[in-house]
C-alpha positions as CSV (number, residue, x, y, z in Angstrom):
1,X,16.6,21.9,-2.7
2,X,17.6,18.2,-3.5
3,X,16.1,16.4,-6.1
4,X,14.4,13.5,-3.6
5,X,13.1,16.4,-1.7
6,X,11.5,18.4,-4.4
7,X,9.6,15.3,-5.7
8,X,8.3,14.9,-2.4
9,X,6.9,18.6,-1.7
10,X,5.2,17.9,-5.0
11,X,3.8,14.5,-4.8
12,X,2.7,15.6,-0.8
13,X,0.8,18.8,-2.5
14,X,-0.8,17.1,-5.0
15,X,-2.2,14.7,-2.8
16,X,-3.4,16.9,-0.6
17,X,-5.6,18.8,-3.2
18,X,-7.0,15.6,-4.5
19,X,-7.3,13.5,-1.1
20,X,-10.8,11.4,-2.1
21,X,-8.4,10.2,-5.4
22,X,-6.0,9.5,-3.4
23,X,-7.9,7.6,-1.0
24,X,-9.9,5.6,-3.6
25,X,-6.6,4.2,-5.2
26,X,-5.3,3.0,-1.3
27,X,-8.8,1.3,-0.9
28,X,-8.6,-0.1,-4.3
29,X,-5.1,-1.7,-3.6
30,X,-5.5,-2.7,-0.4
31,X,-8.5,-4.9,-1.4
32,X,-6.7,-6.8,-3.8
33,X,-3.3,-7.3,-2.6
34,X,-4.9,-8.6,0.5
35,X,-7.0,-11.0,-1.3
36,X,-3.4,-12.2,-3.3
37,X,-1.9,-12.3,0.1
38,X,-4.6,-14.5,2.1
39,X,-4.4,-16.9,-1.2
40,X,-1.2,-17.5,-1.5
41,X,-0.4,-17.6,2.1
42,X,-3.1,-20.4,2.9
43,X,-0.7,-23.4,2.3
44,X,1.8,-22.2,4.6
45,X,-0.7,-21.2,7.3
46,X,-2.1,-24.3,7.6
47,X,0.9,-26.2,7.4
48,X,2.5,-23.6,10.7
49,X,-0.8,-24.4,12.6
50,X,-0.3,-28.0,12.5
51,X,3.2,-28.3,13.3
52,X,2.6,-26.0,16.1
53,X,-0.2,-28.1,16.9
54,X,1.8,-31.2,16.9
55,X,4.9,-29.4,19.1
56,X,2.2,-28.9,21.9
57,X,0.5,-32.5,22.0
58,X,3.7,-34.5,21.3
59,X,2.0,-35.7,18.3
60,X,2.8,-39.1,16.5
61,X,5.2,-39.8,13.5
62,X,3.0,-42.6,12.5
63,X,-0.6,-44.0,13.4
64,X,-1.8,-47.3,12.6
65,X,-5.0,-48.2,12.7
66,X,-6.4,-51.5,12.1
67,X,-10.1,-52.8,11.5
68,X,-9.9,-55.7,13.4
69,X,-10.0,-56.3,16.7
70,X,-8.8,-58.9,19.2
71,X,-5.4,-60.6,20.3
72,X,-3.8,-61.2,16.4
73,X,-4.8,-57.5,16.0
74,X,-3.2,-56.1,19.3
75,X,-0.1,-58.4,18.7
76,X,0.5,-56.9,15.3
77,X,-0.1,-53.1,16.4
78,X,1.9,-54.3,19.5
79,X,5.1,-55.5,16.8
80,X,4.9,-52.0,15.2
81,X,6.0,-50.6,18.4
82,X,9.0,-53.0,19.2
83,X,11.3,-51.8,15.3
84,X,14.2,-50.4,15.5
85,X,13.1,-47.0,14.1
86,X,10.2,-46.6,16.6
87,X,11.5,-44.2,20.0
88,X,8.4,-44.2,21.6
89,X,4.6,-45.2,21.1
90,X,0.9,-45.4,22.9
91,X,-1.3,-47.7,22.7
92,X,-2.7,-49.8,21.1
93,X,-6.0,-48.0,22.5
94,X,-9.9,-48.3,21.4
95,X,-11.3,-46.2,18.9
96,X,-15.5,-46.8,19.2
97,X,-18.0,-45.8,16.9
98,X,-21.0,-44.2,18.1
99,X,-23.7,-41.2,17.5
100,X,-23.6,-38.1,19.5
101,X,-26.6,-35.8,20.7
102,X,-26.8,-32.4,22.5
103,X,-29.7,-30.9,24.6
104,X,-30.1,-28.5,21.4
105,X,-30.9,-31.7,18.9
106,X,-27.7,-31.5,17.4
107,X,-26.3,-34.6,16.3
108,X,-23.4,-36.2,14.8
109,X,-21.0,-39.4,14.5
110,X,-18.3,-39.3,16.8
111,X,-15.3,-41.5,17.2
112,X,-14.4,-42.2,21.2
113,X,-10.8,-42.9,22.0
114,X,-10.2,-44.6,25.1
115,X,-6.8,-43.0,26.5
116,X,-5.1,-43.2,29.9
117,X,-6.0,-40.6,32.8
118,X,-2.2,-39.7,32.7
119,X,-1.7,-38.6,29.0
120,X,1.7,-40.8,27.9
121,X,4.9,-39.3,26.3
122,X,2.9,-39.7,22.5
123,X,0.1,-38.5,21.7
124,X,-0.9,-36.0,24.7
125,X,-4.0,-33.7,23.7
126,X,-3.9,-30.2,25.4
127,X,-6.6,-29.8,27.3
128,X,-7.2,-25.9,25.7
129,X,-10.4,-26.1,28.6
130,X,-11.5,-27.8,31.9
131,X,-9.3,-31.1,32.9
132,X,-8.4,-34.4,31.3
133,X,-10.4,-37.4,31.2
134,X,-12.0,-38.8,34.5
135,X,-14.2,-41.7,34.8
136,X,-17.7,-41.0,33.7
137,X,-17.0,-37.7,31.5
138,X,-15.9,-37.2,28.2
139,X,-12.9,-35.0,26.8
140,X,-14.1,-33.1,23.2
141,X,-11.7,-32.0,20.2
142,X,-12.2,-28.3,20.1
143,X,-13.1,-28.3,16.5
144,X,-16.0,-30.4,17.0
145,X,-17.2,-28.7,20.2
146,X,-16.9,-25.6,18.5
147,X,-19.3,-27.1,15.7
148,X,-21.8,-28.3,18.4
149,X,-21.7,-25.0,20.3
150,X,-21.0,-27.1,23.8
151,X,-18.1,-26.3,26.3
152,X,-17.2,-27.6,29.8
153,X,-20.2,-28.5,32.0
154,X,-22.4,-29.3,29.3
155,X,-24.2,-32.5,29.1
156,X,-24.0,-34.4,25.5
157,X,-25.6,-37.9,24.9
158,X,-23.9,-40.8,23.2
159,X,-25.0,-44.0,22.1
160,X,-27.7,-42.9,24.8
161,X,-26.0,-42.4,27.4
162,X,-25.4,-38.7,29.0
163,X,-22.0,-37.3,29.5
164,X,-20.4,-34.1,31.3
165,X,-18.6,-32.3,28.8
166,X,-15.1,-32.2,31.4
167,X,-12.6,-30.7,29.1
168,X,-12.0,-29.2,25.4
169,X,-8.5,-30.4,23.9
170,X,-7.1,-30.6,20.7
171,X,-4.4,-33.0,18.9
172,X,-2.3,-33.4,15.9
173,X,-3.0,-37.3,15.9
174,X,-6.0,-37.0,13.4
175,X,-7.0,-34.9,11.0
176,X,-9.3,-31.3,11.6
177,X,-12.8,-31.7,12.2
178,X,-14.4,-33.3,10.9
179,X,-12.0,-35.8,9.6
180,X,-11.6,-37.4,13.1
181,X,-11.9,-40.9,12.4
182,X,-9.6,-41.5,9.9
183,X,-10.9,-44.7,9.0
184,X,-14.2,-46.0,9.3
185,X,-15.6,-49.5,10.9
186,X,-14.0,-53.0,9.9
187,X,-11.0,-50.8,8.1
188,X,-13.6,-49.6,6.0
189,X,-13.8,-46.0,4.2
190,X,-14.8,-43.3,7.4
191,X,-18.0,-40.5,7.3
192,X,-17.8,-37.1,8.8
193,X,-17.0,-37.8,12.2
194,X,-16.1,-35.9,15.4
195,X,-13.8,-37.1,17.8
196,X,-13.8,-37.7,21.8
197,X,-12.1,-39.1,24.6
198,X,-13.0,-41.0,27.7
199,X,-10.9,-43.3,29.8
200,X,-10.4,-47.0,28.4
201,X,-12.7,-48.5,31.0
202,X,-15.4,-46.1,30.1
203,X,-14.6,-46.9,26.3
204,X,-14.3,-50.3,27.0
205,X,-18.1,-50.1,28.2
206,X,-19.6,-47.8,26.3
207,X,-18.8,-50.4,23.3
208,X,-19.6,-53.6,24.7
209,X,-23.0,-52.2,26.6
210,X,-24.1,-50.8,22.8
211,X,-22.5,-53.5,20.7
212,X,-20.5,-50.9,19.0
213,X,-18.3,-50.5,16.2
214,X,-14.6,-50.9,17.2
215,X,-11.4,-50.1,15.9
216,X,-7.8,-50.2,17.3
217,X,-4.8,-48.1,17.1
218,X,-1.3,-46.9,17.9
219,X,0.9,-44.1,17.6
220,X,4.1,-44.3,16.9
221,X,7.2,-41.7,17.5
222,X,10.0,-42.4,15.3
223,X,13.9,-41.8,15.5
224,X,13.5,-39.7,12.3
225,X,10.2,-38.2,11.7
226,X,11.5,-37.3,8.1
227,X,11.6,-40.9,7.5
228,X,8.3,-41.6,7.9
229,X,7.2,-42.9,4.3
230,X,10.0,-45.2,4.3
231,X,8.8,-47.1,7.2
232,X,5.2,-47.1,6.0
233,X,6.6,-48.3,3.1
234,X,8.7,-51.3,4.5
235,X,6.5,-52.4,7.2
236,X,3.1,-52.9,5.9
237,X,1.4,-55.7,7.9
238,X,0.3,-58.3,5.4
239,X,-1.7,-60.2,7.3
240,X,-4.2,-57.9,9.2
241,X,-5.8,-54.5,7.5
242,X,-3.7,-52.1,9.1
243,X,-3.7,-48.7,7.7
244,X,-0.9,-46.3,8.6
245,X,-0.8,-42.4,8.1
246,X,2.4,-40.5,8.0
247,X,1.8,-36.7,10.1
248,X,3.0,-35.2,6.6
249,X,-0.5,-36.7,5.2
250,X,-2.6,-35.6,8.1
251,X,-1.4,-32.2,7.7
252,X,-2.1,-32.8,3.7
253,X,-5.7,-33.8,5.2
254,X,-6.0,-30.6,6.7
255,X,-6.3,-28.2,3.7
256,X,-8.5,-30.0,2.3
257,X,-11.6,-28.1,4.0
258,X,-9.5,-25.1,2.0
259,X,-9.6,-26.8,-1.5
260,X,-11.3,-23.9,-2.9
261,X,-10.0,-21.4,-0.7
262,X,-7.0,-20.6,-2.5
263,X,-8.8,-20.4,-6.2
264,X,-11.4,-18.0,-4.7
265,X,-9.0,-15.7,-3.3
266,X,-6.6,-15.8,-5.5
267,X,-8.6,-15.1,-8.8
268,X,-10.3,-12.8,-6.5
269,X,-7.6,-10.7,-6.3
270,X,-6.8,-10.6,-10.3
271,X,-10.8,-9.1,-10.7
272,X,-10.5,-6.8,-7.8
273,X,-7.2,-5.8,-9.5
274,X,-8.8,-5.3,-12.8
275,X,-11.4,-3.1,-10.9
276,X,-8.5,-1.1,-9.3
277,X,-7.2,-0.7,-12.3
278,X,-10.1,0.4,-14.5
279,X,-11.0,3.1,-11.7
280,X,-7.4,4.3,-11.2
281,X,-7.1,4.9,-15.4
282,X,-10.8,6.7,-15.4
283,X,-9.5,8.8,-12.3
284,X,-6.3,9.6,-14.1
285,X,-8.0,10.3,-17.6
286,X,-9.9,12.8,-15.7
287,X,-6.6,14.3,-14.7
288,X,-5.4,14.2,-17.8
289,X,-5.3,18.0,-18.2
290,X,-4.7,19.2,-15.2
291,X,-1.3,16.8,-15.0
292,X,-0.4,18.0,-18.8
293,X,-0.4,21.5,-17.6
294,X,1.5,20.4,-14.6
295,X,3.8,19.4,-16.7
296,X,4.1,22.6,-18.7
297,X,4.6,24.4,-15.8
298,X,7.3,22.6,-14.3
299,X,8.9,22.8,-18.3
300,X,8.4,25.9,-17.7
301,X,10.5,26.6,-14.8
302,X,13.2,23.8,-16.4
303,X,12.2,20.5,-14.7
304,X,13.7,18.1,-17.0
305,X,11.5,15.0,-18.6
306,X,12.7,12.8,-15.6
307,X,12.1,14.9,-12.8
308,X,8.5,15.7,-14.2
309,X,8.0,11.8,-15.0
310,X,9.0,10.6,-11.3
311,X,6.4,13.6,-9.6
312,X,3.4,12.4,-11.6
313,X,4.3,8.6,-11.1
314,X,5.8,8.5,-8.0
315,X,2.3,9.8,-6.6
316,X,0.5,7.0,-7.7
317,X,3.2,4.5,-6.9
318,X,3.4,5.7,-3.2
319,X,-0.1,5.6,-2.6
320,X,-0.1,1.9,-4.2
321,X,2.5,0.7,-2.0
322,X,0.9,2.3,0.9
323,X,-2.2,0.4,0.2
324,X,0.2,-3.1,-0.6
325,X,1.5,-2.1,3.4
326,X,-2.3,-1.8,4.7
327,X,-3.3,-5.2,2.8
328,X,-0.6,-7.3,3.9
329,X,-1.7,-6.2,7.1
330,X,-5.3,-6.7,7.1
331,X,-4.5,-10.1,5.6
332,X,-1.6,-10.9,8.6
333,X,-4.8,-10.5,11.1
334,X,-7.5,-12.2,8.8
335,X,-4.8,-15.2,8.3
336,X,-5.6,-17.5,11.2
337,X,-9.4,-17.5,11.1
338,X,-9.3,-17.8,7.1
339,X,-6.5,-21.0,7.7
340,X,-8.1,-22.6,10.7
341,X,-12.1,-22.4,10.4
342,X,-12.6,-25.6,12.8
343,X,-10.4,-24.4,15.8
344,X,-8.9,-27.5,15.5
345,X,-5.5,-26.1,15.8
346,X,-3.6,-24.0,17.7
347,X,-1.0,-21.5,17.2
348,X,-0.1,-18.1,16.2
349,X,0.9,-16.8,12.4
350,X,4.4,-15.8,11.5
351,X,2.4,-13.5,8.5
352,X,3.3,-13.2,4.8
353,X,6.3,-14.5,3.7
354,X,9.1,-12.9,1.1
355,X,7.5,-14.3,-1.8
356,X,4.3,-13.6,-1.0
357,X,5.5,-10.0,-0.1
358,X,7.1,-9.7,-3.5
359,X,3.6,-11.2,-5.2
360,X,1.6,-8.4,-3.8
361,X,4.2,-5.7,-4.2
362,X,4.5,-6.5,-8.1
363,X,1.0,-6.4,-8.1
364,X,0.6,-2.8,-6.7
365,X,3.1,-1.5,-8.5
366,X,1.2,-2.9,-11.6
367,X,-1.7,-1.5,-10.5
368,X,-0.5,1.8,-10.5
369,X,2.0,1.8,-13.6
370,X,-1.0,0.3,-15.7
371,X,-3.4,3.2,-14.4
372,X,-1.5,6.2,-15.4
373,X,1.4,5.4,-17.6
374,X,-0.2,6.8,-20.5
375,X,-1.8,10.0,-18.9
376,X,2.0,10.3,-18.0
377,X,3.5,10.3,-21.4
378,X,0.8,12.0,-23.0
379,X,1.8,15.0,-20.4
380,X,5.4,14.6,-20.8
381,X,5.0,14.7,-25.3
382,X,2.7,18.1,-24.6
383,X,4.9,20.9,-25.8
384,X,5.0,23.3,-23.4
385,X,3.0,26.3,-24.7
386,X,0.4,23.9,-25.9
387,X,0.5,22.4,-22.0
388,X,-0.3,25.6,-20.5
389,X,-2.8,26.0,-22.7
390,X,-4.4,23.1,-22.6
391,X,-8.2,22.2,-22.5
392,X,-10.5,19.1,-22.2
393,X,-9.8,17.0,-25.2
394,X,-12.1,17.7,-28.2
395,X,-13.5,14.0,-29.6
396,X,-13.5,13.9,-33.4
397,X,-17.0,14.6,-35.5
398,X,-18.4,12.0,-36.8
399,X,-21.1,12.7,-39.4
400,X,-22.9,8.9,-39.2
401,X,-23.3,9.5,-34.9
402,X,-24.9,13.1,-35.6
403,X,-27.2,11.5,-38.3
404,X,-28.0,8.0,-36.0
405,X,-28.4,10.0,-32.9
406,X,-30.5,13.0,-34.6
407,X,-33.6,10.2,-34.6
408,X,-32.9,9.3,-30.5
409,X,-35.2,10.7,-28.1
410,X,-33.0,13.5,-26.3
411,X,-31.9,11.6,-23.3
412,X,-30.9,8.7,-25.5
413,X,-29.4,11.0,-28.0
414,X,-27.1,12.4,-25.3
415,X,-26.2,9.2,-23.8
416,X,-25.2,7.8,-27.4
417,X,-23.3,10.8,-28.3
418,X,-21.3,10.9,-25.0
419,X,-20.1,7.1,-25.4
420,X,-19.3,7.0,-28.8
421,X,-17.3,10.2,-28.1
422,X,-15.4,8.3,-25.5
423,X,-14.8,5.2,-26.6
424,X,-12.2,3.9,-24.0
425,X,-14.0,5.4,-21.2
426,X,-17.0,3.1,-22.2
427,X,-14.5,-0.4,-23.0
428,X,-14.0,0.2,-19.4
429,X,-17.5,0.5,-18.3
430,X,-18.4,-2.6,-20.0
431,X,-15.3,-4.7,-18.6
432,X,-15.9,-3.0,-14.9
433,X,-19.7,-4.1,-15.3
434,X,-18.3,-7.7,-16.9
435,X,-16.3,-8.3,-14.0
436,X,-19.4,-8.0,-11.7
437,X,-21.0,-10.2,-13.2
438,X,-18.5,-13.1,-13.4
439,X,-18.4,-12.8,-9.8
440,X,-22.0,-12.9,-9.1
441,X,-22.4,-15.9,-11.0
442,X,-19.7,-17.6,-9.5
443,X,-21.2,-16.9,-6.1
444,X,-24.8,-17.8,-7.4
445,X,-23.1,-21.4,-8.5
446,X,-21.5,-21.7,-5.7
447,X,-25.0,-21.2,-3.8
448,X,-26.8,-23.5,-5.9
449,X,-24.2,-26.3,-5.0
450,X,-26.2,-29.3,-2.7
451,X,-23.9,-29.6,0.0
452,X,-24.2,-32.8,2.8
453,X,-24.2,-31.3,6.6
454,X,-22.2,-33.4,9.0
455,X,-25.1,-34.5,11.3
456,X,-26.4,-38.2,10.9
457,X,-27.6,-39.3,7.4
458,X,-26.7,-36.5,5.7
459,X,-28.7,-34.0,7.5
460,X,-28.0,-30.3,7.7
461,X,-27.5,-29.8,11.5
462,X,-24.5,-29.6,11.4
463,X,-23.4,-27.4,8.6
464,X,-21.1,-28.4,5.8
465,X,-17.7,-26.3,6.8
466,X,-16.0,-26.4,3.7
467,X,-19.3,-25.4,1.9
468,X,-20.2,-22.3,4.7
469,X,-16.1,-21.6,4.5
470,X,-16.0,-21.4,0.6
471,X,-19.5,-19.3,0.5
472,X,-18.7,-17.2,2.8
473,X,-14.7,-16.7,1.4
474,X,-16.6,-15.9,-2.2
475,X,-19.5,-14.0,-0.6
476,X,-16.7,-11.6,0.6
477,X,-14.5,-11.2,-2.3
478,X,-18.1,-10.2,-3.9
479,X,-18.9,-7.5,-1.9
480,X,-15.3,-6.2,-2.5
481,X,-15.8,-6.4,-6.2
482,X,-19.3,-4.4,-5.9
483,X,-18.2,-1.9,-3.3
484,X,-15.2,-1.2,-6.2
485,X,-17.6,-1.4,-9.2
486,X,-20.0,1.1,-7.3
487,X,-16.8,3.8,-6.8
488,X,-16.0,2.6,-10.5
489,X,-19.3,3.6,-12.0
490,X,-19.6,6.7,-9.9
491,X,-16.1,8.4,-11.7
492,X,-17.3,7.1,-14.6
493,X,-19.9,9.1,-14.4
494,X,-18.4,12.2,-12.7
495,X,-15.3,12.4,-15.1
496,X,-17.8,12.3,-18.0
497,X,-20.1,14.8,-16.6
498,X,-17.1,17.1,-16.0
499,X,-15.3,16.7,-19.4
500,X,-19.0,17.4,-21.0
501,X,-20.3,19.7,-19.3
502,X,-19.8,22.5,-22.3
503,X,-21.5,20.2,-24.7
504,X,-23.9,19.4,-21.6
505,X,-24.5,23.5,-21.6
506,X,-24.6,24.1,-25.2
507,X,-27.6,21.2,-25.2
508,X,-29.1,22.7,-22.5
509,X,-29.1,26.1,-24.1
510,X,-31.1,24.6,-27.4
511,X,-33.6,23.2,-25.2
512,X,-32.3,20.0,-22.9
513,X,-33.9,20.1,-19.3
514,X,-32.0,19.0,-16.4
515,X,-33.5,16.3,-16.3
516,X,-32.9,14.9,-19.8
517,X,-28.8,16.0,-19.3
518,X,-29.2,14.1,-16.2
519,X,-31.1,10.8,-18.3
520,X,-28.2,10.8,-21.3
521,X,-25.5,10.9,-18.3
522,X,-27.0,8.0,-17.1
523,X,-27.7,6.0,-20.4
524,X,-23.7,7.1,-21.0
525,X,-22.9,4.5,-18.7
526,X,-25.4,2.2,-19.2
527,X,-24.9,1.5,-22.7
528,X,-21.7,0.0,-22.3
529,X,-22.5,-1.4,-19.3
530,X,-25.5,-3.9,-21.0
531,X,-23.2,-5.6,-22.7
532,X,-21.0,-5.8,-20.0
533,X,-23.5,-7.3,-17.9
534,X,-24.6,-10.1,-20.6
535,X,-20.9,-11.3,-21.3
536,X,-20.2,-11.4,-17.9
537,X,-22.4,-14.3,-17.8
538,X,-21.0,-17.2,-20.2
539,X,-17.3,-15.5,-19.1
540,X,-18.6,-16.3,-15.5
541,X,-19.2,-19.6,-16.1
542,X,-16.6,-20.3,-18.4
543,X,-14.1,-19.1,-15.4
544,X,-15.6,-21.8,-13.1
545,X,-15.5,-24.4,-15.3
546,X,-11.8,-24.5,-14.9
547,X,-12.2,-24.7,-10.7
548,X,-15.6,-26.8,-10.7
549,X,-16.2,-30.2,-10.1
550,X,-17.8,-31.9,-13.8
551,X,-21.0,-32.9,-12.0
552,X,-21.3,-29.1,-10.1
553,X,-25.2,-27.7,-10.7
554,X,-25.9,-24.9,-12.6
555,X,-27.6,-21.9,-11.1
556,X,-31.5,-21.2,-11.9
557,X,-31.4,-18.6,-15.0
558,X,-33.7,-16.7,-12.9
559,X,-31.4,-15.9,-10.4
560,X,-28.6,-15.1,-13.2
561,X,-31.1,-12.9,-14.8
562,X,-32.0,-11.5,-11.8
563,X,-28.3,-10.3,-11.0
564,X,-28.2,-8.5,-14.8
565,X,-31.0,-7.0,-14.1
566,X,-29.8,-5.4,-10.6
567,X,-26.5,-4.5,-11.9
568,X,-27.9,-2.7,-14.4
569,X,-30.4,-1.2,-12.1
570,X,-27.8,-0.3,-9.6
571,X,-26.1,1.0,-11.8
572,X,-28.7,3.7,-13.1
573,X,-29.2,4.2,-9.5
574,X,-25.4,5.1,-8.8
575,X,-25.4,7.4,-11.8
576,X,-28.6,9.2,-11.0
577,X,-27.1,11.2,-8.1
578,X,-23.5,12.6,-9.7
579,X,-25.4,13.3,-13.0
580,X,-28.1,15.5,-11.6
581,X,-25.7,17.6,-9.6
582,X,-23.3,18.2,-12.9
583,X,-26.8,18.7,-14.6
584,X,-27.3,21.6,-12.7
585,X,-24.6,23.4,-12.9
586,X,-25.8,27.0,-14.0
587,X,-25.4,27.6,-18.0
588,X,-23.8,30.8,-17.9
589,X,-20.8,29.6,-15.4
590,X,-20.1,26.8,-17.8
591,X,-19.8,28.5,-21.1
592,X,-18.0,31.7,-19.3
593,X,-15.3,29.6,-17.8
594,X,-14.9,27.4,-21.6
595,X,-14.5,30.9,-23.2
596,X,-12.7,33.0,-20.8
């Protein structure tokens, strides 16, 4: 039997004895290299979605827009078009400012572009539902109609005047919703905006009926798109305020709804990493003498120090990289939505690139190495004899613990005893509890930030996107990190309960009830976990201070007291369950199977 092969059989049996381990380490990596993955592949996405965007409405090079109106102001747009650089252009065409209502109250600015019934060779929106402009309905960008909850054959009302909602398109020309207007009235700086379309007649009314706000623009192809900053650069109009974006800052324009995005996700994935690898190393300390008299048997039978070092690792490494394969797929399919939140773009996802790959890899693999590397050597150092012979790890007496605990009541006594006896296990505790915290107060901050709807004067009809994307990005991550800490503080508490259980037996036989054993398993992992929880707070907030804007708003201290006070009730809670059933684990059957 081959080397490879022999490894395999191993590793393959192993994890069929201990398949809820096994499964807990997948889980654990897929979480966090899918968070890594969706935060380092957000640039990229976003940048894909917009080119593909652009491919599919003939998008422009260039758009000027100017602030002025009237014959100076179309002869200078007009001179734009007529360089030598420029292959092809539209316009210049109307841009109106007006307010937008639907039967449902909603409301919101809107910018109205008045565009031919036969889109031109620039600057052709795809209509993505219903038709094209027609005289006496209105076209709306799908990222704004997706905000307003409308969609062809619904009626919306601007500057007064009811609309049909005849089509739903979208176009690389601006920016994402709801960025639409790029700049605002008189040249001036823009507001949240949404954007629409109608035919130039109906434009051409609708402004001059309301006494409107009115813009003009053109778009501009160009010979070499990559040379759009130099043309920006050298033809500037002097005389008129004429503002020109390049398409390379429009799609700049569009990440910035995912500012915070990337930070959240990709800090998110170092805590949910930590997590992983706290859990793995409490799973594998549990192990710990199980795999040392692995070992000795395979010494035994004359497995060399290699061949016994690559079956107790390569278990752990496999199941890491299987979890690495199941989170870059989760985050492949969560890629688009997480990107794109105002359906503004079109387009489908090529998926995570090398580097990212490699990122996410490293990190599995670190997971893993980190989590049992030293339950590894231990086994491998083991002498043989004293591997097949080998029992739970005795803890060292320590007269000042026996004296200190002696004047506990029992519960407390036990809980006391069993951490100080454990030391590491409890430094783990604390920083699994710590990182629980840091992320509940960075989703509590995050909550207690005002945020400014899009709807008109501020109001919150219309949700701020960026905001709801960031809250409910972190909101996520969150639940990751307490669904982990949960699994975390249950092996905690199992491993301890099963590595004690003969001093758990021996207290029992001087008296202990269940139901104290049960208590001082409990108090075992919450003593280390207070003080956990109560530096997770200033290290929460000393975390965002390096993301958050200078002038972000604290939380309430109530509500950051209030989430110390639930971890550490949830995390009696957790403990309650796995102690009580090691708690009552008949007396005789524990000491008959230390002794026999």
């Amino acid at each position: 039997m081959g080397r490879i092969v022999l490894v395999v059989r191993l590793v393959l049996a192993d994890v069929r004895r201990h398949q809820v381990q096994a499964a807990m380490l997948v889980l654990a990596v897929t979480a966090a290299t899918a968070t890594l993955a969706l935060g380092l592949s957000l640039p990229g996405v976003s940048d894909a979605l917009y080119e593909q965007t652009r491919a599919a409405t003939a998008g422009p090079d260039v758009v000027a827009l100017s602030g002025e109106t009237g014959p100076a102001a179309t002869s200078a747009l007009a001179s734009l078009a007529n360089e030598p650089e420029v292959a092809a252009h539209h316009g210049p065409y109307r841009i109106v400012y007006a307010n937008l209502a639907t039967r449902d109250s909603l409301s919101s600015p809107v910018v109205v572009q008045g565009f031919a019934e036969t889109p031109g060779a620039v600057n052709r929106p795809l209509v993505t539902s219903g038709h094209w402009v027609r005289s006496g309905g209105t076209v709306l960008e799908r990222g704004f109609a997706t905000a307003l909850g409308v969609g062809v054959g619904d009626r919306v009302t601007i500057a007064g005047r009811s609309y049909p909602v005849v089509g739903i398109a979208v176009t690389a020309a601006t920016s994402i919703y709801p960025w639409a207007a790029q700049i605002g009235p008189g040249g001036g700086p823009s507001d949240y905006s949404g954007l629409a379309w109608m035919t130039r007649s109906d434009a051409r009314a609708l402004a001059s009926s309301h006494d409107l706000p009115v813009t003009l623009a053109t778009d501009l192809k160009l010979r070499d798109p990559a040379a759009t900053e130099a043309f920006i650069d050298a033809r500037r109009v002097p005389t008129f305020r004429v503002n020109l974006h390049s398409w390379q800052f429009t799609a700049q324009q569009d990440l910035v709804i995912l500012r915070n995005s990337q930070p959240i996700l990709v800090v998110g994935s170092w805590l949910l990493s930590f997590l992983a690898i706290t859990g793995v190393a409490a799973l594998a300390a549990g192990r710990a003498v199980e795999q040392t008299r692995r070992a000795g048997l395979l010494k035994a039978v004359g497995a060399t120090p290699g061949l016994i070092a690559a079956v107790l690792l390569t278990e752990y490494l496999a199941l890491a990289l299987v979890g690495d394969a199941v989170g870059l797929a989760l985050a492949r399919l969560a890629e688009p939505a997480i990107a794109s939140p105002t359906a503004s773009r079109i387009g489908d996802v090529a998926g995570p690139t090398g580097a990212t790959i490699a990122a996410t890899t490293v990190l599995a693999v670190a997971v893993a190495a980190l989590s049992t590397l030293r339950p590894t050597l231990r086994a491998l150092r083991t002498a043989t004899v004293t591997a097949l012979s080998a029992t739970a790890h005795q803890p060292r007496h320590r007269p000042w613990l026996t004296a200190l605990s002696a004047l506990l009541p029992t519960p407390l006594l036990l809980g006391l005893r069993l951490t100080a006896r454990r030391p590491g296990r409890a430094v783990l505790q604390a920083c699994s509890t710590a990182t629980t915290v840091i992320t509940m107060v960075a989703l509590l901050t995050l909550y207690a930030q005002p945020e400014r709807g899009y709807g008109l004067n501020g109001s919150s009809a219309l949700p701020n996107l960026r905001g709801e994307h960031d809250r409910q990005l972190m909101l996520a991550v969150t639940i990751l990190l307490i669904a982990l800490a949960i699994v975390n503080t249950i092996t905690f508490t199992w491993t301890t309960a099963i590595e004690a259980q003969a001093n758990m037996a021996i207290a029992r036989t001087l008296g202990a009830t269940p139901g104290q054993i049960s208590a001082g398993l409990s108090a075992a992992q919450l003593l280390p976990s207070l003080p956990g929880a109560l530096a997770g707070v200033p290290l929460g907030s000393g975390l965002l201070s390096l993301f958050a804007a200078r002038n972000s708003a604290a939380p309430p201290s109530s509500w950051v007291l209030g989430a110390v006070l639930a971890t550490l009730l949830a995390t009696a809670a957790l403990t309650a369950l796995p102690a009580r059933l090691a708690a009552r684990r008949p007396v005789a059957q524990t000491l008959s199977a230390e002794t026999a």
